[in-house]
PASEBA-1860 file (N, C-alpha, C; in nm, 3 decimals):
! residues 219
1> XXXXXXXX> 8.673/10.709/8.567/8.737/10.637/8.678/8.887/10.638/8.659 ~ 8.961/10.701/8.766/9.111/10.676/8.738/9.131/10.545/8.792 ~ 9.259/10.514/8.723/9.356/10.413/8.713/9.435/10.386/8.771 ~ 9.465/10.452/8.886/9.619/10.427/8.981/9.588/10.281/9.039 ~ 9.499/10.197/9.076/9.469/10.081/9.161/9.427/9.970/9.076 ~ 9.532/9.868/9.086/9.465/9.784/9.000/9.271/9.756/9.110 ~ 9.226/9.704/8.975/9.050/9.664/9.054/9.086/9.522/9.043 ~ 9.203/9.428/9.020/9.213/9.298/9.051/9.309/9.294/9.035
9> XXXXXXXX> 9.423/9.181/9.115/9.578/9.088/9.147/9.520/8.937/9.163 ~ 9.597/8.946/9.107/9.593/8.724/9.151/9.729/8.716/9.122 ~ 9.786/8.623/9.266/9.887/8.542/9.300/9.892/8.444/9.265 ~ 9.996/8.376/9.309/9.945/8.221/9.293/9.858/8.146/9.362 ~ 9.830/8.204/9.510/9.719/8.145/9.568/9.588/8.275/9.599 ~ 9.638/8.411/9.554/9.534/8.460/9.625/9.477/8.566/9.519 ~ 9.384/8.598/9.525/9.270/8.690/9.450/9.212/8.796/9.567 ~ 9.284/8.943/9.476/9.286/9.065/9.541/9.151/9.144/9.474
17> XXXXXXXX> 9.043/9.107/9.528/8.910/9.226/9.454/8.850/9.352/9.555 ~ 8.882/9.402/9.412/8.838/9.573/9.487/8.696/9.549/9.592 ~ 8.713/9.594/9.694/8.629/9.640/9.752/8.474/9.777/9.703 ~ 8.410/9.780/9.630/8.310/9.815/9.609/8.179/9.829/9.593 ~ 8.078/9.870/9.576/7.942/9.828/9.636/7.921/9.746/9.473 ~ 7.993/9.756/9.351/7.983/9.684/9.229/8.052/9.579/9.222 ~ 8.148/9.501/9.312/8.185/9.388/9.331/8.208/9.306/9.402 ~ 8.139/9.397/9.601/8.128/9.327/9.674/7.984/9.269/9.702
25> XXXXXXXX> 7.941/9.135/9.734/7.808/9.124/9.796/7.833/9.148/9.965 ~ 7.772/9.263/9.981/7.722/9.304/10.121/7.701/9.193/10.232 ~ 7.626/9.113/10.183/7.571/8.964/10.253/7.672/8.870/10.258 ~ 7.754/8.826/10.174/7.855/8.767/10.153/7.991/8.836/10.261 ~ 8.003/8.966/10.277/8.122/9.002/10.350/8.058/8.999/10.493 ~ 7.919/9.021/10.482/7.856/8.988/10.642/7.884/8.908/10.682 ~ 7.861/8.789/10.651/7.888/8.662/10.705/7.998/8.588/10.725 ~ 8.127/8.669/10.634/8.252/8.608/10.700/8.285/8.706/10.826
33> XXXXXXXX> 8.261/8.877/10.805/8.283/8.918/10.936/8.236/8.854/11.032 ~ 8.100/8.828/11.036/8.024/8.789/11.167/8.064/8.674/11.213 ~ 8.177/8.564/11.162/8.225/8.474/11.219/8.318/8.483/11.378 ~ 8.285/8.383/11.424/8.314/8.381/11.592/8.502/8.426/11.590 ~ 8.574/8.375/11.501/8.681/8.393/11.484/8.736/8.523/11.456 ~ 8.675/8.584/11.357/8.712/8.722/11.292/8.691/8.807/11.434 ~ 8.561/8.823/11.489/8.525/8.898/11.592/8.632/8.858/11.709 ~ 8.682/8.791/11.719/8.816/8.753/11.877/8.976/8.764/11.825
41> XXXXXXXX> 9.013/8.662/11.769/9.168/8.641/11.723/9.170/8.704/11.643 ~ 9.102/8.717/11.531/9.149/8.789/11.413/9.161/8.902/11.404 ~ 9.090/8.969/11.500/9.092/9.151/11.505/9.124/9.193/11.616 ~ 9.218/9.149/11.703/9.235/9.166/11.834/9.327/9.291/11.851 ~ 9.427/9.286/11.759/9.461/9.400/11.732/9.458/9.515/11.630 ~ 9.329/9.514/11.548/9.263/9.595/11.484/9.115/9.586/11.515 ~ 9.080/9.634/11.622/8.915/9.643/11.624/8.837/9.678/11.568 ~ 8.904/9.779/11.477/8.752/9.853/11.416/8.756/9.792/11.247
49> XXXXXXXX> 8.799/9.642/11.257/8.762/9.605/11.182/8.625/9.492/11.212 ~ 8.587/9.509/11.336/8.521/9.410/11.409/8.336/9.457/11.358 ~ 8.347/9.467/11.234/8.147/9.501/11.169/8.074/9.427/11.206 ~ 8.007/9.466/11.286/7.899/9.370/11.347/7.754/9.366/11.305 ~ 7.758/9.444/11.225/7.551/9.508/11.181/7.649/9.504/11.019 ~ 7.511/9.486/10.937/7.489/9.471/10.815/7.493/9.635/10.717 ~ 7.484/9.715/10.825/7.435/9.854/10.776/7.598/9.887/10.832 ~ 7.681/9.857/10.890/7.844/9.882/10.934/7.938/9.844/10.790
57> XXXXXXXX> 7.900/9.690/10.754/7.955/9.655/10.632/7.928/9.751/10.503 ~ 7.833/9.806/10.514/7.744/9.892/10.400/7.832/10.026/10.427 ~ 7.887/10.070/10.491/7.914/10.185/10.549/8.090/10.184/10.542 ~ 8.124/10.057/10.542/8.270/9.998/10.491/8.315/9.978/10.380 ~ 8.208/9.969/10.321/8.217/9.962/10.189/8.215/10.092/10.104 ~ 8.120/10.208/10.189/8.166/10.303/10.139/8.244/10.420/10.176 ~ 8.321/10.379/10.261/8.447/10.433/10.305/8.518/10.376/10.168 ~ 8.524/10.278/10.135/8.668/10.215/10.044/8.638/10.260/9.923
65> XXXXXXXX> 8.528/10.294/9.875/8.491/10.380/9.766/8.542/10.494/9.730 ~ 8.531/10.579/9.873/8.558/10.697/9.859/8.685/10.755/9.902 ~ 8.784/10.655/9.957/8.927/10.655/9.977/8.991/10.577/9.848 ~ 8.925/10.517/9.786/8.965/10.498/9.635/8.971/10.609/9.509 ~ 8.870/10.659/9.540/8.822/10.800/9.469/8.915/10.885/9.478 ~ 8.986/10.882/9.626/9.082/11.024/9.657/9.154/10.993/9.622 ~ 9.219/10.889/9.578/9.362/10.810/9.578/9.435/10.798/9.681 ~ 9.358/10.757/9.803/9.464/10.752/9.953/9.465/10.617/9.937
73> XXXXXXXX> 9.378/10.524/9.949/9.423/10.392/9.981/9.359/10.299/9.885 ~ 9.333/10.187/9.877/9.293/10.074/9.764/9.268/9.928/9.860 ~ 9.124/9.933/9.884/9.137/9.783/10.019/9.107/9.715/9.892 ~ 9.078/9.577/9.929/9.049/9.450/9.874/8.999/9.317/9.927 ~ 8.915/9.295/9.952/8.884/9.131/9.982/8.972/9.020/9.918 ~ 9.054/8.951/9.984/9.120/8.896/9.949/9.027/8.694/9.969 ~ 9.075/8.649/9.845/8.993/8.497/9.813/9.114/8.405/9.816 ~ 9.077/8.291/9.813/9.191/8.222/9.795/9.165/8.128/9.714
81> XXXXXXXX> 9.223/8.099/9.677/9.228/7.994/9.509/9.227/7.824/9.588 ~ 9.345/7.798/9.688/9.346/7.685/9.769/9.176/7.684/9.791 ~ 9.075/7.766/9.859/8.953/7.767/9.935/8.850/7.781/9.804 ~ 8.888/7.727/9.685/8.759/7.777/9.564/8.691/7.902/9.573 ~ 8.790/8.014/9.613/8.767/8.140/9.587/8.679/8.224/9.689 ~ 8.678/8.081/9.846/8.597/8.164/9.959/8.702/8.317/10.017 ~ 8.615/8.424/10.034/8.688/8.536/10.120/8.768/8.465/10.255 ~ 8.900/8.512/10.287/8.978/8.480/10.410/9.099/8.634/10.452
89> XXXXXXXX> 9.030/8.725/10.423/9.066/8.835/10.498/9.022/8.947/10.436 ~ 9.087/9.059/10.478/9.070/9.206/10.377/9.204/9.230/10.392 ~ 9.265/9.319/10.330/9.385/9.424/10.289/9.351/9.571/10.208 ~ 9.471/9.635/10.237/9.464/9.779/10.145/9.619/9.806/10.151 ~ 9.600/9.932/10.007/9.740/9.945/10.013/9.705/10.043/9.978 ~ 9.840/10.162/10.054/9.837/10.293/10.110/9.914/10.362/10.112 ~ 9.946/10.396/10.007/10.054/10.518/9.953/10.000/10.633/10.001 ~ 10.135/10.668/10.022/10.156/10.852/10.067/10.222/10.934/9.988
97> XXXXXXXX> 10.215/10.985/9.879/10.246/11.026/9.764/10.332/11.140/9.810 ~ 10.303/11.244/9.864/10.409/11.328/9.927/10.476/11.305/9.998 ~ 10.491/11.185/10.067/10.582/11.088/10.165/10.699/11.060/10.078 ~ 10.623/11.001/9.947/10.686/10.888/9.849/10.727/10.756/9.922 ~ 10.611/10.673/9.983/10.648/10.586/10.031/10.452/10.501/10.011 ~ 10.475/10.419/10.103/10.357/10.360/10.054/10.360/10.216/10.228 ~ 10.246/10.225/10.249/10.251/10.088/10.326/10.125/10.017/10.319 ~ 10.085/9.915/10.420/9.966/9.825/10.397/9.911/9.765/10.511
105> XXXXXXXX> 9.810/9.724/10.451/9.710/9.685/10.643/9.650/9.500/10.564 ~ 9.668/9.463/10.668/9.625/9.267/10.630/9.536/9.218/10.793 ~ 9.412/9.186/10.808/9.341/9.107/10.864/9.309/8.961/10.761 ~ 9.414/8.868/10.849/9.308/8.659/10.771/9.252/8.631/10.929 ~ 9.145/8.577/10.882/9.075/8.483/10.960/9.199/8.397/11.014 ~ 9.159/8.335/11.151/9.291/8.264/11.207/9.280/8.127/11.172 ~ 9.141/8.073/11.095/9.138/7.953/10.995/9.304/7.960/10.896 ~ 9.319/8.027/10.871/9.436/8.077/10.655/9.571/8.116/10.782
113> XXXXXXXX> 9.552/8.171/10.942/9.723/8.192/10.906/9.825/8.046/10.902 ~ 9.943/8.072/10.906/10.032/7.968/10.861/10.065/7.971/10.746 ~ 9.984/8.001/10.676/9.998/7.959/10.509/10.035/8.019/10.401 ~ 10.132/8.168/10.466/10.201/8.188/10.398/10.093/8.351/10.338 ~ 9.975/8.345/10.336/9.923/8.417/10.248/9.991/8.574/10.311 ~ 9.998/8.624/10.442/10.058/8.708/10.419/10.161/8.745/10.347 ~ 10.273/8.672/10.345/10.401/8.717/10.249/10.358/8.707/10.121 ~ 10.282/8.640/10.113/10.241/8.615/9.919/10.181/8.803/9.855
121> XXXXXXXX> 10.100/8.796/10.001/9.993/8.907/9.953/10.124/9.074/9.987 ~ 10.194/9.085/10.021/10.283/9.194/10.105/10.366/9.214/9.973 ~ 10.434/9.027/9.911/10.531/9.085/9.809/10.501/9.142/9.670 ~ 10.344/9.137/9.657/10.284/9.194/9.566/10.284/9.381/9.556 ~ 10.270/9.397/9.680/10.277/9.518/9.754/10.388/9.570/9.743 ~ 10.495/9.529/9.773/10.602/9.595/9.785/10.663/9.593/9.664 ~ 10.622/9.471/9.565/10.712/9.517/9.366/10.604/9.592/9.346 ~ 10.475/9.653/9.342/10.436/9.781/9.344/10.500/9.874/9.361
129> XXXXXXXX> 10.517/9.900/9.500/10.523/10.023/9.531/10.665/10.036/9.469 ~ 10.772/9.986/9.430/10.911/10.011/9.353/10.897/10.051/9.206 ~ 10.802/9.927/9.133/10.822/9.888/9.017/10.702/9.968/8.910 ~ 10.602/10.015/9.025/10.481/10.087/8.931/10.474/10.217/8.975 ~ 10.468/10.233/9.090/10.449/10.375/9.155/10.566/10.417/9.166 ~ 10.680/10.394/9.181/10.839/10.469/9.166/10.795/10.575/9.305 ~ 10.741/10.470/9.373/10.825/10.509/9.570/10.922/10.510/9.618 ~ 10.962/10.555/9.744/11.109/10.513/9.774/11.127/10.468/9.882
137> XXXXXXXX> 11.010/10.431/9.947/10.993/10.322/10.074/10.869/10.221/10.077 ~ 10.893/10.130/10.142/10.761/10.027/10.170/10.818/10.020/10.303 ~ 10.645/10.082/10.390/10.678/10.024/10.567/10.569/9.971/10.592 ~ 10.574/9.942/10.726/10.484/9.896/10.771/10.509/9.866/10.897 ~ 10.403/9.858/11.036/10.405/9.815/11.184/10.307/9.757/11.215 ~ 10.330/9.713/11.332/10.256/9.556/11.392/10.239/9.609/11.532 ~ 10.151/9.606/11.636/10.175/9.576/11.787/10.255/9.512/11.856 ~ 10.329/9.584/11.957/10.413/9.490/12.033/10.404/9.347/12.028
145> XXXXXXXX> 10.255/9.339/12.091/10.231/9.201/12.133/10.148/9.119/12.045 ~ 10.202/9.113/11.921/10.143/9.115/11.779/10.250/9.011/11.694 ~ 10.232/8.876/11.764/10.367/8.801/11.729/10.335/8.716/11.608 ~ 10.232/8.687/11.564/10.217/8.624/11.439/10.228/8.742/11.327 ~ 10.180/8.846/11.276/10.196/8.954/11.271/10.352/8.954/11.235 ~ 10.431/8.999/11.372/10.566/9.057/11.314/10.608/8.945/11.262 ~ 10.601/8.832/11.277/10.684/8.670/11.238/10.672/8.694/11.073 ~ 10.559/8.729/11.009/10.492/8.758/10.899/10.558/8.896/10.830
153> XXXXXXXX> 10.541/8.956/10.905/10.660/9.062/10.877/10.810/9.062/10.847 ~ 10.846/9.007/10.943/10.980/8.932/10.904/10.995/8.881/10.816 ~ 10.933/8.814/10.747/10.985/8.749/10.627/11.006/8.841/10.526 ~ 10.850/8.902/10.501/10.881/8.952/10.340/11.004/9.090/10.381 ~ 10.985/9.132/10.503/11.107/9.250/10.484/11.303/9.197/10.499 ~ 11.301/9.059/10.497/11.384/8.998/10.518/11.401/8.976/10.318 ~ 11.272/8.918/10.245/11.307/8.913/10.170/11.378/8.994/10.096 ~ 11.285/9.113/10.081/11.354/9.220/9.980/11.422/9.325/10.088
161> XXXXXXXX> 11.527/9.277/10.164/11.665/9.323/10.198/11.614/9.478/10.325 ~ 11.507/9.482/10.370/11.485/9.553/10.480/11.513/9.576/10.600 ~ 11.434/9.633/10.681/11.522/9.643/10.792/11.385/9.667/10.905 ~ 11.395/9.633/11.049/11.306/9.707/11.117/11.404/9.794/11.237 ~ 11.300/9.866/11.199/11.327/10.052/11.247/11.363/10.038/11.398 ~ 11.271/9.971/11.488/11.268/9.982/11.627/11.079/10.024/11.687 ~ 11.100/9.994/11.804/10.969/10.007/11.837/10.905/10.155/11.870 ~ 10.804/10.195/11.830/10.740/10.332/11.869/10.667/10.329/11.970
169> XXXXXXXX> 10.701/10.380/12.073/10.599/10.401/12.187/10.466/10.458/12.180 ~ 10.395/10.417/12.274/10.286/10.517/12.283/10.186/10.596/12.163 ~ 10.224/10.497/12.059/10.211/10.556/11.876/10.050/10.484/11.816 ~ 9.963/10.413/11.853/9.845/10.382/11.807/9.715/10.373/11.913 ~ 9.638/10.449/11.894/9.526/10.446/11.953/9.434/10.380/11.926 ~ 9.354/10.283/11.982/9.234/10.238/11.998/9.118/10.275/11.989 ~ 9.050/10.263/11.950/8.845/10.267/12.018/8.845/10.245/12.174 ~ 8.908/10.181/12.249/8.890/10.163/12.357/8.957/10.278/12.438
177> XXXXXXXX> 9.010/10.381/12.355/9.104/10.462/12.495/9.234/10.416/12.493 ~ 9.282/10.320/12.449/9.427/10.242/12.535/9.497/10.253/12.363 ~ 9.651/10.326/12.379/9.739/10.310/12.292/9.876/10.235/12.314 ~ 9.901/10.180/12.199/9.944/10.060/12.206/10.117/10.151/12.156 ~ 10.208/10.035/12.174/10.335/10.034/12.142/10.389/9.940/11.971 ~ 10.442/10.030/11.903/10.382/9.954/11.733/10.550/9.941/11.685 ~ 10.594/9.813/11.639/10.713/9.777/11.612/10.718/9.818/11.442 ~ 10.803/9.915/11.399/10.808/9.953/11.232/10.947/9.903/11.186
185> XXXXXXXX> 10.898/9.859/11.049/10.931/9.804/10.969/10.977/9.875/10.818 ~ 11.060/9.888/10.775/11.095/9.985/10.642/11.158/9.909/10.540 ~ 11.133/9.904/10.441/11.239/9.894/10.290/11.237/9.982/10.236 ~ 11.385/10.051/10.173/11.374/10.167/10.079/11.436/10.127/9.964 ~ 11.421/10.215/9.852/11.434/10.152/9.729/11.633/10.124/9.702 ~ 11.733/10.122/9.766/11.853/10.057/9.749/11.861/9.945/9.762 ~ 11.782/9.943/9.915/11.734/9.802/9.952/11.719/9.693/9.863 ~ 11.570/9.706/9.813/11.502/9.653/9.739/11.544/9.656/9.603
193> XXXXXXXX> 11.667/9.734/9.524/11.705/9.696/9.420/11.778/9.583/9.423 ~ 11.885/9.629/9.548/11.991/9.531/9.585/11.958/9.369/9.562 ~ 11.843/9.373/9.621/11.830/9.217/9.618/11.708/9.171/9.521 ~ 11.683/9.230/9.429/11.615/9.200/9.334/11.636/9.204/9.195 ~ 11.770/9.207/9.183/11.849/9.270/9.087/11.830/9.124/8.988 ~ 11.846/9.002/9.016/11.837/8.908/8.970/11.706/8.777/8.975 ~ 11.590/8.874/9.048/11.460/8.754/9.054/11.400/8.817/8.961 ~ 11.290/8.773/8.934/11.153/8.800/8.840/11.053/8.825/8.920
201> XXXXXXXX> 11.091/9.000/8.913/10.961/9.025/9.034/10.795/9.114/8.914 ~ 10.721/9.129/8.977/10.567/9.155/8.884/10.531/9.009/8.864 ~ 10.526/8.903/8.895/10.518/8.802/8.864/10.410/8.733/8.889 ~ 10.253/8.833/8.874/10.163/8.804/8.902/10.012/8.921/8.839 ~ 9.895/8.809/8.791/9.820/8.900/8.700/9.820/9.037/8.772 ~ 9.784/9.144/8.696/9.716/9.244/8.725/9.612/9.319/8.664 ~ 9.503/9.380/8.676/9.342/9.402/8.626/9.360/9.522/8.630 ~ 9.382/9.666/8.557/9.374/9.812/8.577/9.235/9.817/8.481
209> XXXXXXXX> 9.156/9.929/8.534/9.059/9.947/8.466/9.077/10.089/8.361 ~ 9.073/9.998/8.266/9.101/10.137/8.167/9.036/10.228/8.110 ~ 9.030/10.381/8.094/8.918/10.459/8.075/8.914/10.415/7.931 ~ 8.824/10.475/7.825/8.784/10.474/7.716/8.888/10.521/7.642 ~ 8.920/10.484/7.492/8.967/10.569/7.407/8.908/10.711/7.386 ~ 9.064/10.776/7.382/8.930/10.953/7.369/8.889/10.941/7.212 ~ 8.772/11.071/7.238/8.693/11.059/7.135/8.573/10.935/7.106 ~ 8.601/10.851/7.187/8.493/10.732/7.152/8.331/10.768/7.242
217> XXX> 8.232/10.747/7.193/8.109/10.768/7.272/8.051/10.620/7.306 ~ 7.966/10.675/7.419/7.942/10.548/7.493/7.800/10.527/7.462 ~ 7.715/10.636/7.365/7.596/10.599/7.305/7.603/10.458/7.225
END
């Protein structure tokens, strides 16, 4: 098993676990999808996160397996420590290695927004992609009409000294046929030195799974 993804982060409020058929319960992610909330507000502008059958979650799960495997992306069920460790969204993070850049995708239940967990969970993301992977951008976009979203956005790219790009037309397609207009968001690494030159950033566990010592047998 390679190592590029941590298989666990914990924040101060939130717990990042790999998505896999060895650490997710199937039944357990059913039942927060299938909530009345997740299915309306929460995915309104990501639908096809909207799993509705038990055999969809099963099938999500092994998508994230096997986009882990390639090294394209790294999702996670995200818990929260405030909630005694109940699930309150998913995320992934999604480097483009020949890009040299890296960005990220966040669905919370509309119970958790307010509370910050996006920026908590983004600035983890972005001292990554500087401080471990030696990228030279963190982006990311939202839907026009995607105002909690960009508000959320705003911050952490406000924090570490970013900028947004301007809006892309006509740039995301749907399941339904209808493409949307997507507002992007960039930090590149001057940026992000600039104003980090003096915090304590990594400032939160991280879990890499480490292969074996060579030479050691597993008899």
């Amino acid at each position: 098993m390679h190592t590029l993804f941590p298989t666990c982060l914990e924040t101060d409020r939130l717990i990042f676990e790999r998505i896999s058929h060895e650490t997710v319960d199937p039944f357990e992610l059913y039942a927060f999808v299938s909530r009345d909330d997740w299915q309306t507000d929460a995915t309104e502008h990501m639908p096809w996160f909207r799993l509705q059958r038990l055999d969809q979650v099963a099938e999500f799960i092994d998508r994230a397996e096997q986009q882990w495997a390639d090294r394209e992306r790294a999702r996670y069920l995200l818990r929260s420590n405030d909630e005694g460790g109940e699930i309150v969204g998913t995320t992934a993070y999604k480097p483009e290695w020949d890009a040299r850049r890296a960005g990220s995708d966040i669905v919370l239940a509309p119970a958790y927004w307010g509370r910050k967990y996006g920026l908590e969970r983004a600035s983890a993301f972005v001292e990554l992609t500087f401080e471990r992977y030696d990228l030279e951008a963190f982006y990311t976009t939202c839907a026009a009409d995607n105002e909690p979203s960009r508000r959320m956005i705003e911050k952490y790219v406000e924090k570490y000294g970013g900028r947004h790009e301007g809006l892309l037309r006509q740039h995301s397609p749907r399941p339904d046929g209808t493409v949307t207009d997507q507002h992007r968001f960039t930090i590149v690494r001057a940026e992000y030195e600039d104003v980090t030159t003096e915090l304590e950033t990594l400032d939160f566990d991280v879990e890499w799974e480490m292969p074996p010592p060579r030479g050691s047998s597993s008899e």
